[in-house]
N, CA, C and O atoms as a GROMACS GRO file, in nm:
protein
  348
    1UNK      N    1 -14.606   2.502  -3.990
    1UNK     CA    2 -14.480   2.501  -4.061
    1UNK      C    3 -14.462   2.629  -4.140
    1UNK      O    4 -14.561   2.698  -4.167
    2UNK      N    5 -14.350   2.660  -4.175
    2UNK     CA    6 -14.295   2.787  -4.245
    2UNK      C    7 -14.321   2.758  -4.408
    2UNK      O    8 -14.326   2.843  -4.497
    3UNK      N    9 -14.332   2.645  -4.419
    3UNK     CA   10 -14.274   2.614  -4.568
    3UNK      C   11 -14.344   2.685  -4.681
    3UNK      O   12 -14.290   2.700  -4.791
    4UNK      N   13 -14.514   2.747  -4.639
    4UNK     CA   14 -14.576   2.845  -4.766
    4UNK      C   15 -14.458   2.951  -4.756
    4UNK      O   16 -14.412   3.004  -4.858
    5UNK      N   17 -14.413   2.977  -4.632
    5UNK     CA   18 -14.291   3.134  -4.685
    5UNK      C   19 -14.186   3.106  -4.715
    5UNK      O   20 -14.128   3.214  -4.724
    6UNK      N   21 -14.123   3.034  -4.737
    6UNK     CA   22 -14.025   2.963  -4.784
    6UNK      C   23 -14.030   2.910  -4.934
    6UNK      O   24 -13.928   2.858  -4.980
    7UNK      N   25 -14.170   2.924  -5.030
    7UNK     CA   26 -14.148   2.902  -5.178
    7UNK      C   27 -14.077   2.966  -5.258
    7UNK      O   28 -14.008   3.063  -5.225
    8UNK      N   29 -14.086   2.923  -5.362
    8UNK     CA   30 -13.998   3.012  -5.468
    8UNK      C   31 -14.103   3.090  -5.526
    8UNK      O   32 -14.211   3.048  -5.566
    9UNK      N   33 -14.049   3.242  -5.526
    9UNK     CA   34 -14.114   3.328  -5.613
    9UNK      C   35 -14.022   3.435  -5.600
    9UNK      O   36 -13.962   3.479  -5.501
   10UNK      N   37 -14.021   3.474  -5.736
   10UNK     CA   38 -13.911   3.570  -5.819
   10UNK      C   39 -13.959   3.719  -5.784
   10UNK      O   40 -13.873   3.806  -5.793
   11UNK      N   41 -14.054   3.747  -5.755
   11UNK     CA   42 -14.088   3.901  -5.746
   11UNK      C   43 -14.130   3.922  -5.597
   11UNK      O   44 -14.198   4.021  -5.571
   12UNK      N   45 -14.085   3.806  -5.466
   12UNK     CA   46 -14.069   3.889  -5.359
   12UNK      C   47 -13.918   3.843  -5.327
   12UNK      O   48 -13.843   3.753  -5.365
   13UNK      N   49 -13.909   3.963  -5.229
   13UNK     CA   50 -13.785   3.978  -5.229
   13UNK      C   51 -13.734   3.936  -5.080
   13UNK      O   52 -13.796   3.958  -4.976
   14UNK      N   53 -13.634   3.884  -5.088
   14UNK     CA   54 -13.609   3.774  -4.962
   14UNK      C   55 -13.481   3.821  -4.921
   14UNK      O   56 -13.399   3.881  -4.990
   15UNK      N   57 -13.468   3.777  -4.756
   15UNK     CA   58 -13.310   3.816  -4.702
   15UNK      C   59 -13.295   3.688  -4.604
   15UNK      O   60 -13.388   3.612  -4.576
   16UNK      N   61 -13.192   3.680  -4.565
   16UNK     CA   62 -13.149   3.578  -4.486
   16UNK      C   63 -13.178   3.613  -4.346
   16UNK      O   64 -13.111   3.706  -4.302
   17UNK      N   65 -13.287   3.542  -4.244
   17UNK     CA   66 -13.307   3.589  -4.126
   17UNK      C   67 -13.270   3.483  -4.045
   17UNK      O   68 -13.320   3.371  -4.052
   18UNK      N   69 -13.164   3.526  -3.952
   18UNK     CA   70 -13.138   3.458  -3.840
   18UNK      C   71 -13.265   3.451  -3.766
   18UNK      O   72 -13.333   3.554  -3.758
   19UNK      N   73 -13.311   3.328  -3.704
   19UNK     CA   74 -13.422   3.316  -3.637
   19UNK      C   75 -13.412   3.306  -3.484
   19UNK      O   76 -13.513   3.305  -3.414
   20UNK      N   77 -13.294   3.299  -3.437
   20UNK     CA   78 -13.269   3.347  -3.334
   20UNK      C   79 -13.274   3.520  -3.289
   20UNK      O   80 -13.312   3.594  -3.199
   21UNK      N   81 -13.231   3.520  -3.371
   21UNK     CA   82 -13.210   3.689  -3.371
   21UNK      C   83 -13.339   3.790  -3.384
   21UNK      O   84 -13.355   3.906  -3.344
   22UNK      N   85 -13.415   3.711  -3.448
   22UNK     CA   86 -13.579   3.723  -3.510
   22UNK      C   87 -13.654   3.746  -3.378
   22UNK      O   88 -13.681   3.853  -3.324
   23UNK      N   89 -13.685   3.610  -3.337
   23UNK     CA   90 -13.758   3.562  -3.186
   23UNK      C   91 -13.704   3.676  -3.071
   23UNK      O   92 -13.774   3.701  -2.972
   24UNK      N   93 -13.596   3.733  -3.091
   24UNK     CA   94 -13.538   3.839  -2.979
   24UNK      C   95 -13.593   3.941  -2.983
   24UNK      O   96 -13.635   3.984  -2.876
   25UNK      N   97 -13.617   4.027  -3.113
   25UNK     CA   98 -13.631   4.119  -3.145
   25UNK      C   99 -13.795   4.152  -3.125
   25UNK      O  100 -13.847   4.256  -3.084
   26UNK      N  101 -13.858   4.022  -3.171
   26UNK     CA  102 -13.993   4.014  -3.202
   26UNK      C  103 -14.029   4.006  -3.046
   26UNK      O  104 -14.140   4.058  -3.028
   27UNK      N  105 -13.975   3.960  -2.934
   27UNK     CA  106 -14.029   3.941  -2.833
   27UNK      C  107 -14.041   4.060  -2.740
   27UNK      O  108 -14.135   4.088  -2.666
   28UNK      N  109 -13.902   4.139  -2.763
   28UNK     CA  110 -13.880   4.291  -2.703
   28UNK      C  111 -13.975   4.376  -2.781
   28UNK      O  112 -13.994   4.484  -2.726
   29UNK      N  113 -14.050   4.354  -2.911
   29UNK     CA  114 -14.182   4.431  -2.948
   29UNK      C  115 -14.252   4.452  -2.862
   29UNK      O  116 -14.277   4.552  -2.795
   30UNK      N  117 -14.304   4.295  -2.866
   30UNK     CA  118 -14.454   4.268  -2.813
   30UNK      C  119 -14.435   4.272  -2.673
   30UNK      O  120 -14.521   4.196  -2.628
   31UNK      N  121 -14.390   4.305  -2.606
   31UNK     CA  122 -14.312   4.236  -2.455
   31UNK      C  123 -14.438   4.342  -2.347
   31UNK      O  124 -14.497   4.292  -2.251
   32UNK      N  125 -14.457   4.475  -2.387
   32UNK     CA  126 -14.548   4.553  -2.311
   32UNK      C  127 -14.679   4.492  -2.345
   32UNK      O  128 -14.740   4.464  -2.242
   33UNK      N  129 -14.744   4.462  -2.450
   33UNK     CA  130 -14.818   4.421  -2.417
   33UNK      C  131 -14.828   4.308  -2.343
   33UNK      O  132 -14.939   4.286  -2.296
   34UNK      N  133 -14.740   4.230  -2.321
   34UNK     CA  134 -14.721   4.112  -2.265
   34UNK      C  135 -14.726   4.151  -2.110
   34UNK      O  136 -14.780   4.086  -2.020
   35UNK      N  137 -14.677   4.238  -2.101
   35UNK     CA  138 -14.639   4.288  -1.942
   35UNK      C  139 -14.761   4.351  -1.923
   35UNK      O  140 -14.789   4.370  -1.805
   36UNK      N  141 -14.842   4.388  -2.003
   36UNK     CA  142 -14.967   4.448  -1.933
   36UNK      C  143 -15.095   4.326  -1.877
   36UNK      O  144 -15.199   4.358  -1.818
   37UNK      N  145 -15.066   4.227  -1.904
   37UNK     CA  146 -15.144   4.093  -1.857
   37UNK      C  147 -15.050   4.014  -1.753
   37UNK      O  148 -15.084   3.917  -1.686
   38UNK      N  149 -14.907   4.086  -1.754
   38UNK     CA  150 -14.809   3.998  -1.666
   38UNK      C  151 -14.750   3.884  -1.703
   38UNK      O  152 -14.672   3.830  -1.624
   39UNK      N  153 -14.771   3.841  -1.798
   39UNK     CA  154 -14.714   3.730  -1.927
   39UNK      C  155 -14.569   3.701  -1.966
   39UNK      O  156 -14.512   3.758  -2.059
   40UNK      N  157 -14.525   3.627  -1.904
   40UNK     CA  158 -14.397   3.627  -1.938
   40UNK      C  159 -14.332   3.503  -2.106
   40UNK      O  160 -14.377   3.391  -2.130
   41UNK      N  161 -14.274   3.544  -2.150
   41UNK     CA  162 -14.276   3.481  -2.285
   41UNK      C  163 -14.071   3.432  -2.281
   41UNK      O  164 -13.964   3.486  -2.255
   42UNK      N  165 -14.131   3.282  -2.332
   42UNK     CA  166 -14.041   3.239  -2.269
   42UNK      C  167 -13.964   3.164  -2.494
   42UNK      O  168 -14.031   3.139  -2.593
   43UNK      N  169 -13.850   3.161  -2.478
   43UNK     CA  170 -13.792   3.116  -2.605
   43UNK      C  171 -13.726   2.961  -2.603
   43UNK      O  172 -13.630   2.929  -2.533
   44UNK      N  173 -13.779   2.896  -2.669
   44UNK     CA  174 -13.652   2.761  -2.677
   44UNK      C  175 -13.637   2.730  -2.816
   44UNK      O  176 -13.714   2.670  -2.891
   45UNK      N  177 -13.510   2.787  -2.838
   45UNK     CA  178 -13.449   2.751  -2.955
   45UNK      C  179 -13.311   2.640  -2.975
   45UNK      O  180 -13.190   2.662  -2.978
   46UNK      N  181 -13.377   2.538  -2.984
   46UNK     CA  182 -13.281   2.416  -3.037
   46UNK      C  183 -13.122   2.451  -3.032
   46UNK      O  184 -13.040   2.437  -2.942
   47UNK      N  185 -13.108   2.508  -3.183
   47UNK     CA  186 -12.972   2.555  -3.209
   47UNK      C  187 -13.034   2.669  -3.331
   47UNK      O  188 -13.134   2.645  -3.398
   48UNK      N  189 -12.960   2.783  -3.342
   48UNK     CA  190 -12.995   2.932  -3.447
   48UNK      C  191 -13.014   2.838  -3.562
   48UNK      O  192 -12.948   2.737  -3.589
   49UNK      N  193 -13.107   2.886  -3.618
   49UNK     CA  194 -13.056   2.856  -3.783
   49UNK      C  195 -13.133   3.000  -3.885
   49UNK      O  196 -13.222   3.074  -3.843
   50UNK      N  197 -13.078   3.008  -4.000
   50UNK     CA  198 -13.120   3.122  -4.094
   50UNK      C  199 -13.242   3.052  -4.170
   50UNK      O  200 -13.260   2.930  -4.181
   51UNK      N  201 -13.306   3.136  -4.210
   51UNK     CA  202 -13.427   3.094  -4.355
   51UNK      C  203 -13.414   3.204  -4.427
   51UNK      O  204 -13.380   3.316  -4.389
   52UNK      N  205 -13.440   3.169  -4.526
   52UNK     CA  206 -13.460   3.280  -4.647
   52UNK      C  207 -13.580   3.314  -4.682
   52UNK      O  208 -13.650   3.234  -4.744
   53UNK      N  209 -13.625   3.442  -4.649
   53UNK     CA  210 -13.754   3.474  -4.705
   53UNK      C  211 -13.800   3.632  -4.672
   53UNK      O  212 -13.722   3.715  -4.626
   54UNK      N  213 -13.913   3.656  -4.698
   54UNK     CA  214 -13.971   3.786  -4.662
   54UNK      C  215 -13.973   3.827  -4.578
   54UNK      O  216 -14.030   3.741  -4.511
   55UNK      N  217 -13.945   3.932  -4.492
   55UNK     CA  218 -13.913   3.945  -4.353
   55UNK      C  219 -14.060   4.027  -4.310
   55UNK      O  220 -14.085   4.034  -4.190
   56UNK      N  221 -14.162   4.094  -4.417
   56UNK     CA  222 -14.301   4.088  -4.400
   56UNK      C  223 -14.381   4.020  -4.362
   56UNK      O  224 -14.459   4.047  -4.271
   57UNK      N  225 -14.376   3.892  -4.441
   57UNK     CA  226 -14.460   3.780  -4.431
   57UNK      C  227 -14.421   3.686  -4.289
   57UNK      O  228 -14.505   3.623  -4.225
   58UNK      N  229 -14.286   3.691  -4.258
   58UNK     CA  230 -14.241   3.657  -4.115
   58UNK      C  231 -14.317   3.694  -4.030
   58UNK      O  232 -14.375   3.608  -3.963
   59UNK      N  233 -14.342   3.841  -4.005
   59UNK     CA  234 -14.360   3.957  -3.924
   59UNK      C  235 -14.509   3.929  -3.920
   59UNK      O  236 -14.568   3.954  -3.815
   60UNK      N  237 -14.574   3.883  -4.019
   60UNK     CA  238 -14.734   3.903  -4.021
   60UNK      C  239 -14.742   3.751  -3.948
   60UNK      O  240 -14.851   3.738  -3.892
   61UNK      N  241 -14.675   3.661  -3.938
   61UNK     CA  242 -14.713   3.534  -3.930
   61UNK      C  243 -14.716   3.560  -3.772
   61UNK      O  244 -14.828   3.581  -3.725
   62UNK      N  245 -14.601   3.561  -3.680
   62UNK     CA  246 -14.544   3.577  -3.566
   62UNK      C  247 -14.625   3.666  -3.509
   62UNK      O  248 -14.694   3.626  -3.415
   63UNK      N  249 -14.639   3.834  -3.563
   63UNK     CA  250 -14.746   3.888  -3.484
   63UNK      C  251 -14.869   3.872  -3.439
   63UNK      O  252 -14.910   3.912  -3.330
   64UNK      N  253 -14.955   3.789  -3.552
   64UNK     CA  254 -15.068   3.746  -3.509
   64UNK      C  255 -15.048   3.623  -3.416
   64UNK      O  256 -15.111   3.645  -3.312
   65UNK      N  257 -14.980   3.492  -3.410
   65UNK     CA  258 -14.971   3.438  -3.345
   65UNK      C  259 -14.972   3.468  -3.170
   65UNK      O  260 -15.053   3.441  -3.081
   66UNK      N  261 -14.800   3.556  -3.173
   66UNK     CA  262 -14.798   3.595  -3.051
   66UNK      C  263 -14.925   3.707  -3.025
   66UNK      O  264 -15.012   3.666  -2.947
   67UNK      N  265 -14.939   3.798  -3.063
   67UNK     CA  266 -15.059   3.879  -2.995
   67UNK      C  267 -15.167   3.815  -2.989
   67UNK      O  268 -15.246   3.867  -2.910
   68UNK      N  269 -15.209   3.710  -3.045
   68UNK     CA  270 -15.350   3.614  -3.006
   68UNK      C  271 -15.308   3.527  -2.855
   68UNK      O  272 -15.388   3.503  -2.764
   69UNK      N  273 -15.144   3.484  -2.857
   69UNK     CA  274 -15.135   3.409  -2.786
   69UNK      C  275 -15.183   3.498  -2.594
   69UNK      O  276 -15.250   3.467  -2.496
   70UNK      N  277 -15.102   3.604  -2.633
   70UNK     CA  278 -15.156   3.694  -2.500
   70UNK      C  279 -15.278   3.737  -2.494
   70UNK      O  280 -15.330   3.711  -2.385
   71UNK      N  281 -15.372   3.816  -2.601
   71UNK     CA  282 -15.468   3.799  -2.567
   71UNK      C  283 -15.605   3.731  -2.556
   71UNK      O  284 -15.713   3.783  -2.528
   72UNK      N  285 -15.565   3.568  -2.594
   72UNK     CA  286 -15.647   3.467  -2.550
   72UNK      C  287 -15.543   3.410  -2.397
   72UNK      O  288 -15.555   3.297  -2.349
   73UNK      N  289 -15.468   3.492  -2.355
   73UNK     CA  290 -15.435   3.415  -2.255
   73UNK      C  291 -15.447   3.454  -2.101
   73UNK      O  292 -15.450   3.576  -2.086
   74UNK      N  293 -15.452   3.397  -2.007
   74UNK     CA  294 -15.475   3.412  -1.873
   74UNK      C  295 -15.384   3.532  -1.828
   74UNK      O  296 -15.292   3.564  -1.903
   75UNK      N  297 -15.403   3.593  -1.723
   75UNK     CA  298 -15.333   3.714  -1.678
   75UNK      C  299 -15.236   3.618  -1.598
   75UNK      O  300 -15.257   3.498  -1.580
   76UNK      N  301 -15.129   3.687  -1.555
   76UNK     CA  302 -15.018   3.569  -1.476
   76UNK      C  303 -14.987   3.459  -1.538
   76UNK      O  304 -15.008   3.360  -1.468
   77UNK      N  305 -14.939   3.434  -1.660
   77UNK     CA  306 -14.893   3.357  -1.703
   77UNK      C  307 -14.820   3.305  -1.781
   77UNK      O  308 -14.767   3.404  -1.832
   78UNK      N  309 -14.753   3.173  -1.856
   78UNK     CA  310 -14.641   3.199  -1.985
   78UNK      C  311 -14.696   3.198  -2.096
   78UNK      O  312 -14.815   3.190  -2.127
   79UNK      N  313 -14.598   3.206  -2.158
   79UNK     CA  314 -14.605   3.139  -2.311
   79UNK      C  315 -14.487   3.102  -2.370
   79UNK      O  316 -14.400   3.190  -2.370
   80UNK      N  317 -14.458   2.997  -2.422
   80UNK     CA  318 -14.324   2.900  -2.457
   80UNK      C  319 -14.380   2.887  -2.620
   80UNK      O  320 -14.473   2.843  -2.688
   81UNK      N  321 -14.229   2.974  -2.629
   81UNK     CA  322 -14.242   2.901  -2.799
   81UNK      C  323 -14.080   2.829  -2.806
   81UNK      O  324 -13.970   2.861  -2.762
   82UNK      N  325 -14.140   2.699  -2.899
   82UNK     CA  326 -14.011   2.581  -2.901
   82UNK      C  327 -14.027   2.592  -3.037
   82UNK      O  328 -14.138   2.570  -3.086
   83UNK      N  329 -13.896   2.632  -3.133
   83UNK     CA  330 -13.847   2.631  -3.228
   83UNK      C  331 -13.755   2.512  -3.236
   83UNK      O  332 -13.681   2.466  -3.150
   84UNK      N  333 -13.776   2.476  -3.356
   84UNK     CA  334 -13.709   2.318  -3.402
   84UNK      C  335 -13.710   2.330  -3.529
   84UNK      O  336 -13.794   2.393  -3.594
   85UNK      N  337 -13.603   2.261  -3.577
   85UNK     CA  338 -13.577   2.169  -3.722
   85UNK      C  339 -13.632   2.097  -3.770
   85UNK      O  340 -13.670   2.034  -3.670
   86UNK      N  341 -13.684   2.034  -3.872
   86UNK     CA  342 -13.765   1.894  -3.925
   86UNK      C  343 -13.744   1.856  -4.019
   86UNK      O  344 -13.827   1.827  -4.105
   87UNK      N  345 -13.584   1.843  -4.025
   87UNK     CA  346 -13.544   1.791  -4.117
   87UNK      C  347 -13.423   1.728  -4.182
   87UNK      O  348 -13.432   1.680  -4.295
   0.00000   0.00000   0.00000
C-alpha cells in the first residue's frame, strides 16, 4: 500500500500526481532495460486517479520494485502491474 507516502508531514513537499500518467512515464524509463531481457510490461489501471505526495519517494518506491521485478525475472516474459482503489 501507498499509505506511509501519503502521511502528513509539513516539511516535505508534495504535488498532485496523476498515476496514470506516472505508470506511463515510469514504464518508458525502465522499458530498455526491460527490452534487454525481452520483458514486456504490461499496465492495468482501473480508472486514473491523483495522490498527493512526494514525487521522490514515488520514484524510489516504483523503481526498485520494477527493476527487481525484471531482474529477478525470466528472459521472455511479462510483468502486469494492476493498480486499484481500496477504498
Amino acid at each position: 500500500k501507498l499509505s506511509f507516502l501519503l502521511r502528513d508531514n509539513e516539511s516535505i513537499k508534495r504535488e498532485k500526481i496523476s498515476m496514470w500518467d506516472y505508470f506511463q512515464n515510469k514504464t518508458s524509463e525502465i522499458q530498455e532495460l526491460a527490452n534487454s531481457k525481452n520483458i514486456k510490461i504490461n499496465i492495468n489501471l482501473q480508472k486514473d486517479f491523483t495522490i498527493e505526495s512526494n514525487i521522490y519517494y514515488i520514484d524510489r518506491l516504483f523503481d526498485n520494485i520494477l527493476s527487481n521485478a525484471i531482474f529477478y525475472n525470466n528472459w521472455n516474459n511479462n510483468i502486469f502491474i494492476n493498480i486499484r482503489l481500496d477504498y
